[in-house]
C-alpha positions as CSV (number, residue, x, y, z in Angstrom):
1,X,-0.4,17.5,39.5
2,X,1.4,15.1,42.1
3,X,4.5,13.1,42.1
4,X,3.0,9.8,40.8
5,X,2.4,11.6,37.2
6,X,5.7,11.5,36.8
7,X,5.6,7.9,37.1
8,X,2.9,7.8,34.7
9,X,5.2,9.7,32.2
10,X,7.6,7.3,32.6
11,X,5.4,4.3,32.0
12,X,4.3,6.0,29.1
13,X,7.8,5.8,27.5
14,X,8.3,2.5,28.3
15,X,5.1,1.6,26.2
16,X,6.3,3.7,23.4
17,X,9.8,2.3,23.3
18,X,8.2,-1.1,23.3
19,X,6.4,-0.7,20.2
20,X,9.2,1.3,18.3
21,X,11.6,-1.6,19.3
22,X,9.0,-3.9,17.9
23,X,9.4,-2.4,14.7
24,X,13.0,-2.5,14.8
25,X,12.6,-6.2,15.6
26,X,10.4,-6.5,12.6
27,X,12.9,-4.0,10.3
28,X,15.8,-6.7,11.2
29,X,13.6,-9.9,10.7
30,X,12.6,-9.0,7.6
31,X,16.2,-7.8,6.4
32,X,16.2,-10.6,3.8
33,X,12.4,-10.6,2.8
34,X,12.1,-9.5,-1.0
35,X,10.4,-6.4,-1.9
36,X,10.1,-5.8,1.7
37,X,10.3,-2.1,2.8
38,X,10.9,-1.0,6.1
39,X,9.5,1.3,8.7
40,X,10.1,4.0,11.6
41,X,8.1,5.2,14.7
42,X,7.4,8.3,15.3
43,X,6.6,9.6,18.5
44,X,4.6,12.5,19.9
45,X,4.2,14.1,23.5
46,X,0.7,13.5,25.2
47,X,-1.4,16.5,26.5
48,X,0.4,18.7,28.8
49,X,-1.2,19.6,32.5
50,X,-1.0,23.2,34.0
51,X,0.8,24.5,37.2
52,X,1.0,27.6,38.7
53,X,3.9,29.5,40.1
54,X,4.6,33.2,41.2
55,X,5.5,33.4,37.1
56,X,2.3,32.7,36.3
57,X,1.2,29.2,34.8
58,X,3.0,27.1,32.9
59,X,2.6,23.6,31.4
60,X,4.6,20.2,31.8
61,X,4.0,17.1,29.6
62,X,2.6,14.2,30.8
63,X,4.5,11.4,28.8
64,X,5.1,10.2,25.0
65,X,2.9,8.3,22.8
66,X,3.8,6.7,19.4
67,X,2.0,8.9,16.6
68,X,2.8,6.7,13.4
69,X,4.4,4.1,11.6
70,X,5.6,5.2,8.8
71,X,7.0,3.0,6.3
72,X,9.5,3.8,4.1
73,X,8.8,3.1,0.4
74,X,13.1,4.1,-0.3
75,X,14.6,1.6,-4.0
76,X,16.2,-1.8,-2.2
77,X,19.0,-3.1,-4.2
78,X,18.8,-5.6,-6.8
79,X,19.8,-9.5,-6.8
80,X,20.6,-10.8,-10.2
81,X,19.1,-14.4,-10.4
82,X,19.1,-17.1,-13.1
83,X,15.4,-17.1,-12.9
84,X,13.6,-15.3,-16.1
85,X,10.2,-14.9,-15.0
86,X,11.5,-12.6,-11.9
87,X,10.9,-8.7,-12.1
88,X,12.3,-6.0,-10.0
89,X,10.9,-2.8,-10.4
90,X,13.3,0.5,-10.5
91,X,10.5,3.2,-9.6
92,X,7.5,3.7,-7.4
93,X,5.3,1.3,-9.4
94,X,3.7,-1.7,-7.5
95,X,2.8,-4.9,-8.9
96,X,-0.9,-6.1,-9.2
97,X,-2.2,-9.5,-8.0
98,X,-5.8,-11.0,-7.6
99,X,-6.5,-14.2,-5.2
100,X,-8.5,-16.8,-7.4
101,X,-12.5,-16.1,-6.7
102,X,-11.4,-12.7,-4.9
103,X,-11.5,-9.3,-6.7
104,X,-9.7,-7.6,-4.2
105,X,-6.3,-6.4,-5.3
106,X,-3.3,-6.9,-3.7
107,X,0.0,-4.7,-4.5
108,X,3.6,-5.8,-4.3
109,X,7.2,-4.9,-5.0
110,X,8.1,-8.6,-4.8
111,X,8.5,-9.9,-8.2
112,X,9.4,-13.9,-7.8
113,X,6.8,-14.6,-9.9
114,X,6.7,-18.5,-11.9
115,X,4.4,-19.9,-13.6
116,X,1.7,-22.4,-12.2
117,X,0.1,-26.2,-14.0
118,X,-2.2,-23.9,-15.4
119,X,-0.5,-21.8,-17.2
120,X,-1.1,-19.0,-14.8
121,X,1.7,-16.3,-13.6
122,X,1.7,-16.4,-10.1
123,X,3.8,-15.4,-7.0
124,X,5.2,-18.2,-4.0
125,X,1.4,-17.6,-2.3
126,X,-0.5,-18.6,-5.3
127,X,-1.8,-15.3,-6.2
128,X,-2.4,-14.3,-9.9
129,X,-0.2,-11.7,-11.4
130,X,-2.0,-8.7,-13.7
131,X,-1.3,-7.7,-16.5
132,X,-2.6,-6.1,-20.1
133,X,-3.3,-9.3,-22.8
134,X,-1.6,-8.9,-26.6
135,X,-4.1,-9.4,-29.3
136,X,-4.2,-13.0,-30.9
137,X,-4.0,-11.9,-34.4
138,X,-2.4,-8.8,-34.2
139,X,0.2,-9.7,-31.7
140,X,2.7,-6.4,-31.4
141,X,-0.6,-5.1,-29.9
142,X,-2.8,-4.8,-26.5
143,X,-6.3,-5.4,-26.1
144,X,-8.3,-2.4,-25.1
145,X,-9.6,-3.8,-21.5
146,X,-8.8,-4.1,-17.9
147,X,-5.7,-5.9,-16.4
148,X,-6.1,-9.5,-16.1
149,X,-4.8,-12.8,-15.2
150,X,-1.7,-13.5,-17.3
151,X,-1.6,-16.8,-18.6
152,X,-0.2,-18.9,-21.3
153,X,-2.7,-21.3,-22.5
154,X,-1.0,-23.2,-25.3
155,X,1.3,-25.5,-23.0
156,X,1.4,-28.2,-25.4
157,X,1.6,-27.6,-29.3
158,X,0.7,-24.6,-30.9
159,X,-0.9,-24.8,-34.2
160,X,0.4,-24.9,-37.7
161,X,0.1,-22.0,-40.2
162,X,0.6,-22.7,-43.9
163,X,2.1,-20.4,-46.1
164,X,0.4,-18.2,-47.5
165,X,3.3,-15.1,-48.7
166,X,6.1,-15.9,-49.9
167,X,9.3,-13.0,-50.7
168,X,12.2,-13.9,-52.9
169,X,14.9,-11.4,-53.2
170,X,17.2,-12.1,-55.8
171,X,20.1,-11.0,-58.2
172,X,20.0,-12.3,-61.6
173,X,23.6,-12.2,-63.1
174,X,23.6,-9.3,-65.9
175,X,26.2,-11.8,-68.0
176,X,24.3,-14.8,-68.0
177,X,23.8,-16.7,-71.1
178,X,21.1,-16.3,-73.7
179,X,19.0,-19.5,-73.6
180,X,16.7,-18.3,-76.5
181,X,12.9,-17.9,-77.2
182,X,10.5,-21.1,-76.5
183,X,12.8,-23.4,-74.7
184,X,10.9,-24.7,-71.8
185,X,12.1,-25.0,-68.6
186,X,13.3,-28.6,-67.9
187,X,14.7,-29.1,-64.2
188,X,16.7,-31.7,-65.3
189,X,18.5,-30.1,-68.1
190,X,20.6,-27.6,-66.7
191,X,21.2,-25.9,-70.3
192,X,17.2,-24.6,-70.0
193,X,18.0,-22.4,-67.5
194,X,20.4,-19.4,-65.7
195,X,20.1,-20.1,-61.9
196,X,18.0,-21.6,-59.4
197,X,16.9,-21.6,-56.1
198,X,14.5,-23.2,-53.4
199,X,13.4,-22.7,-50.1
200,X,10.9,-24.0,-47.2
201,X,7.4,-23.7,-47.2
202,X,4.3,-25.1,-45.0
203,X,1.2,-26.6,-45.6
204,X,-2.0,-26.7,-43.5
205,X,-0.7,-29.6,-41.1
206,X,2.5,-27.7,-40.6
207,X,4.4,-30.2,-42.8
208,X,7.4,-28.7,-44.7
209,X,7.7,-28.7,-48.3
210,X,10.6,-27.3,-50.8
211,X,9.4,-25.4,-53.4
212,X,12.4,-24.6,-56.3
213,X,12.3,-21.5,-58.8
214,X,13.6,-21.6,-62.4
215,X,15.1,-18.8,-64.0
216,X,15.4,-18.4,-67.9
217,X,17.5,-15.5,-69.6
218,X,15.0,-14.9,-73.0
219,X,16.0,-12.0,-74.6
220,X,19.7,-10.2,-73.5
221,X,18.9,-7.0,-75.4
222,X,15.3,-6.9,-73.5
223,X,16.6,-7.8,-70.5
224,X,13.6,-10.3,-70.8
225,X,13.0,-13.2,-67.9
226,X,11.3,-16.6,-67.7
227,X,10.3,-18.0,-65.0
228,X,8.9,-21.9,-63.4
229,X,8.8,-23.7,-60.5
230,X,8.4,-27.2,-58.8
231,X,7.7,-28.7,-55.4
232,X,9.5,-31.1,-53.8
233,X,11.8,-31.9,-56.3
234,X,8.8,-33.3,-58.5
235,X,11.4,-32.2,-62.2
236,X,8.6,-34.3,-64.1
237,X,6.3,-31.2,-63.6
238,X,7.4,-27.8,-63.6
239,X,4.7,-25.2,-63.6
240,X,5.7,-22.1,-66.0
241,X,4.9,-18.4,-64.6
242,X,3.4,-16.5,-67.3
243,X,4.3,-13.1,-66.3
244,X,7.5,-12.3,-67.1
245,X,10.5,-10.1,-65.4
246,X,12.2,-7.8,-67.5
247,X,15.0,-5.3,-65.9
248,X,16.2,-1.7,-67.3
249,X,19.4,-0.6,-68.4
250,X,19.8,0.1,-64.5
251,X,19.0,-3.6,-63.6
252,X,16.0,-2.9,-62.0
253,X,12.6,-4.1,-62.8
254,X,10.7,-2.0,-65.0
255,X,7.1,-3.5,-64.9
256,X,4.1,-2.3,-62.4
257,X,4.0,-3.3,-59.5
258,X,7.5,-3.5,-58.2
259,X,7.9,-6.1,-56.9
260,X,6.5,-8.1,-58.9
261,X,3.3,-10.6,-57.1
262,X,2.4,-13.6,-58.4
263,X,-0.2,-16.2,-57.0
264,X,0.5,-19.9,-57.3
265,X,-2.3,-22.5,-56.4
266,X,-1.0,-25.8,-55.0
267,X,-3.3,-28.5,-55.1
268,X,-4.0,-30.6,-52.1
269,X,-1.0,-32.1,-50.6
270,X,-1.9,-35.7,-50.0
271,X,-1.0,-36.2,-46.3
272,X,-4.5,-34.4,-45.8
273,X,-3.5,-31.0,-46.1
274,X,-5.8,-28.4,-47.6
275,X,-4.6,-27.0,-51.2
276,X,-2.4,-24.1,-50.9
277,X,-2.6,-20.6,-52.3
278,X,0.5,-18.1,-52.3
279,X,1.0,-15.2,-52.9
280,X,4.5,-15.4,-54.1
281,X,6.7,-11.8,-54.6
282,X,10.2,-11.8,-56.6
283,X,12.1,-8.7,-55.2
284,X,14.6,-9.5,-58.4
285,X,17.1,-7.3,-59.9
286,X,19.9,-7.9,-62.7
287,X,23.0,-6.3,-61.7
288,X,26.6,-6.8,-62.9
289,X,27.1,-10.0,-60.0
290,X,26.7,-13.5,-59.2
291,X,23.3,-14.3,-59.4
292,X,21.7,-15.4,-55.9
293,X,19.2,-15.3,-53.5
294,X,19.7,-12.3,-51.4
295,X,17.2,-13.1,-48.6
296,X,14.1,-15.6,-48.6
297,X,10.4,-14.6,-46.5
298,X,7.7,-16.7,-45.5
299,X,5.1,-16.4,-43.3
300,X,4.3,-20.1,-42.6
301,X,5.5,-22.3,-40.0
302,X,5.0,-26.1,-38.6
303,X,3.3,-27.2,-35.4
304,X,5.4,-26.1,-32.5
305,X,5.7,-27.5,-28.4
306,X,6.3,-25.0,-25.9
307,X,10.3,-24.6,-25.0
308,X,10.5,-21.4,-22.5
309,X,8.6,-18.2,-21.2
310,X,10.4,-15.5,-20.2
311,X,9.6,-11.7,-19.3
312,X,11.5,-8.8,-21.2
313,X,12.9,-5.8,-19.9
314,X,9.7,-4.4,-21.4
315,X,7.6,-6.4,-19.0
316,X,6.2,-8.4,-21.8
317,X,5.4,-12.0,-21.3
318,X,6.8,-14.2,-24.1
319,X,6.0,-18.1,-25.1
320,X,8.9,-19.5,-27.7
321,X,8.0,-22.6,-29.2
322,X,10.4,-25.4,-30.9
323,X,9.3,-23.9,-34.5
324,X,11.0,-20.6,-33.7
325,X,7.9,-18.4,-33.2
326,X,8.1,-16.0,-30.1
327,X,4.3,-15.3,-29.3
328,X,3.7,-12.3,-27.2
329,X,1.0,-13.3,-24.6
330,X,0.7,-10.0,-21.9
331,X,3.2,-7.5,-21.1
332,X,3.0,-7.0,-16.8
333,X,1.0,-3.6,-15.4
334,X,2.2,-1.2,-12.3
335,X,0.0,0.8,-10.1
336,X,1.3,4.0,-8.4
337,X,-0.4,6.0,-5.6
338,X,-0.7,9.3,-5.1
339,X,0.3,8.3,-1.0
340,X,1.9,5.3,-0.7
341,X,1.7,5.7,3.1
342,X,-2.1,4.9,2.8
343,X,-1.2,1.4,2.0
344,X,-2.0,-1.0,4.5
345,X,0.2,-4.2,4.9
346,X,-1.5,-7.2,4.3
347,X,1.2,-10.0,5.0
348,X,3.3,-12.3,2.6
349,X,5.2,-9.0,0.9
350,X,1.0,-7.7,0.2
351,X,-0.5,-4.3,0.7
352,X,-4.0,-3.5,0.1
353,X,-5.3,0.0,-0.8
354,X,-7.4,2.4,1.6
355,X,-8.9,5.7,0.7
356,X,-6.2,7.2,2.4
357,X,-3.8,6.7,-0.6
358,X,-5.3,9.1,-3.0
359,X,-5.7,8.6,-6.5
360,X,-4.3,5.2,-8.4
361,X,-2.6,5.2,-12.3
362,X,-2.5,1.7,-13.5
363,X,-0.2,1.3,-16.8
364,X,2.3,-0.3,-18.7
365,X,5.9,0.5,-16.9
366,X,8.1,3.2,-18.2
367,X,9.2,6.5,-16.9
368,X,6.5,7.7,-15.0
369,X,5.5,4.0,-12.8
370,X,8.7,2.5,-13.0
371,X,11.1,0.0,-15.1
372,X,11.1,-3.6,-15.2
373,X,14.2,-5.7,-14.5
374,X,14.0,-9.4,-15.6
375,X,16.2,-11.4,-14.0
376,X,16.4,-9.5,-11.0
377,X,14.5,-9.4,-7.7
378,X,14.7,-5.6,-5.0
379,X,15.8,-6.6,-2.0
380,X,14.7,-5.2,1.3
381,X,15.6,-1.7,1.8
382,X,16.2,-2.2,5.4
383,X,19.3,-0.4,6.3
384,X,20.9,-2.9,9.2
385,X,23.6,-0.2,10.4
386,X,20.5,2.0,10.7
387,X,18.1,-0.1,12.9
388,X,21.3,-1.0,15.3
389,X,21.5,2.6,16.1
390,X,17.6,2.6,16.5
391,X,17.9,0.0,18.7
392,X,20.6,1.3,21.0
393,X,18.9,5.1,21.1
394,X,15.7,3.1,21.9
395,X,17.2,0.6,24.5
396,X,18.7,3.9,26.5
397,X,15.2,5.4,25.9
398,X,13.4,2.8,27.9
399,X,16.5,2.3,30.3
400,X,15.6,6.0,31.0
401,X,12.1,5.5,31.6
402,X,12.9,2.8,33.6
403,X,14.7,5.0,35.9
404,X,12.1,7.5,36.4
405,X,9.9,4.9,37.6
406,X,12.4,3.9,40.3
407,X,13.5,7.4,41.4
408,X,10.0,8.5,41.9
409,X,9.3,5.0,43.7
410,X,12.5,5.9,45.5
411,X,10.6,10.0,46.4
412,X,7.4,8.1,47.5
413,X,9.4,5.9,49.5
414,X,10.9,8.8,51.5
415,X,7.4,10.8,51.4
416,X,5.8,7.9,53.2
417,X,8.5,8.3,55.8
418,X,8.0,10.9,56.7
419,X,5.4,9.9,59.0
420,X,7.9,8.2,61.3
């Protein structure tokens, strides 16, 4: 093994200290880059050669070479941001996107995620967030199937729904007044009847009507109820209900069922509406207070235009509307790996997955893939103090190498003059 190896060694360290001070270079560029997680190099010494000495043989290395980089999957910190479709995960979960036409997936801790003229969720490169879609008509629950494209499709109004239950829960006053036996209800003579009451109900176009309810104190040693009702204020016909409420010595109801459920058919509405059909409960008891209604249900609601989506700390995509309904549309997925170092880097805050990165669980985040933050974004977890004394160790590294070159140039130099 001759002098000029050693020159070869030290060549050898200037190529490695090159390409760890490109990742430096890279670690500091990308300082500000969301989601962006930074890496080391890790060197190795090359095959060593074998010389002999009156010891016996021995071996010297030949140089360095750069093993690995290794990046560094560490929690960044978080940025709080006014923004209420961006996520930041606390965890080792990754995000999951999909290019349009493309079923490759892409992974991501960047979560600066908006929503596109489409109504899709995307990230700033276009891509399609993933993510598990709530049942239409049961919508506190998932659909059993793959992660897809989250997207909220009713950008303009959503529909109407009439009313179609209806809760009343009321006190009737214990000392109200006897009214007597036969006296119908008249809405516009208030000696016919005890208390009442209205509230808001729907039709099939989403146009609000007030319905009003009657009640009649029959019998005070039965405890004995009568009840009627109109709709919008129409006095000139109030439709009797023929079951009757009648309350124990408790003040509580003593028919079956409790509550008591009655149904009410409203004919069509005239604005085009279909009839309606209710099933109408009165929760009602008769203590010793004030009569009043305690608390008022309906299921029905009017037309509504789209106001805000937002993302919860659940990861759950929500749609409010002007009408006050909150429609669940997808809640967001996570993928962990059993390696995360087998993910290869696939530009614009991307990774893609090789075999190298064992098995993949894909699920809902919690505990075991990692909580959601709304509001937030992770920062890079670049660690500038770090890299700065990277870059200095790595500077002397190749300042070193630098020097072996010339000193054996230097020992050839003197070898060749020998000669003279």
């Amino acid at each position: 093994m001759g002098i000029q190896s050693a020159m070869f060694s030290g060549i050898s360290g200037l190529n490695t200290n090159s390409q760890a001070m490109s990742v430096i270079g890279n670690n500091l560029a990308n300082t500000n880059t969301l989601g962006f997680k930074g890496s080391r190099s890790i060197f190795s010494d090359l095959l060593s050669g074998n010389i002999y000495g009156s010891g016996g043989a021995s071996q010297v290395g030949r140089g360095v070479g750069l093993s690995i980089v290794d990046s560094i999957y560490s929690q960044g910190t978080f940025e709080t941001t006014s923004s209420n479709t961006d996520v930041a995960i606390e965890g080792t979960g990754f995000f999951l996107l999909k290019e349009t036409g493309n079923d490759t997936t892409y992974y991501s801790r960047a979560g600066s995620f908006r929503f596109n003229q489409d109504g899709y969720l995307i990230n700033p490169e276009g891509l399609r967030v993933q993510g598990m879609t709530f049942d239409p008509v049961n919508n506190s629950e998932l659909l059993p199937q793959d992660p897809t494209d989250i997207r909220v499709v009713n950008l303009g109004l959503t529909p109407a729904n009439p009313t179609s239950t209806l809760t009343l829960t009321t006190n009737l006053d214990e000392n109200s007044r006897v009214i007597g036996t036969g006296i119908p209800i008249d809405p516009t003579d208030r000696t016919t009847y005890n208390y009442s009451g209205s509230t808001q109900i729907f039709d099939s176009l989403g146009q609000s009507h007030l319905i009003t309810m009657y009640w009649q104190l029959e019998d005070d040693s039965t405890n004995l109820w009568n009840m009627a009702y109109t709709v919008d204020n129409n006095t000139a016909a109030p439709q009797a209900i023929s079951q009757q409420l009648q309350f124990d010595a408790n003040g509580l109801y003593i028919d079956f069922p409790d509550p008591l459920t009655v149904q009410i058919n409203l004919p069509a509405w005239g604005n085009g509406a279909a009839a309606s059909v209710i099933d109408f409960t009165f929760d009602c008891t008769q203590f010793d207070s004030s009569s009043a209604i305690i608390g008022q249900e309906q299921n029905g609601y009017a037309a509504g235009e789209l106001t805000n989506v937002f993302i919860n700390n659940q990861g759950t995509v929500v749609a409010s509307y002007s009408n006050g309904r909150q429609i669940n549309i997808s809640q967001l997925v996570l993928a962990k790996f059993q390696n995360p170092g087998g993910l290869k880097l696939a530009g614009a805050n991307r990774y893609t997955a090789t075999s190298e990165v064992g098995s993949i669980r894909v699920g809902l985040p919690g505990p075991e893939l990692g909580k959601v933050f709304t509001n937030s974004l992770e920062l890079s977890n670049v660690d500038m103090g770090q890299e700065f004394v990277q870059m200095i160790t790595t500077q002397r590294g190749f300042q070193a190498n630098s020097k072996i070159i010339t000193t054996v140039d230097e020992m050839l130099s003197e070898l060749i003059n020998l000669k003279r």
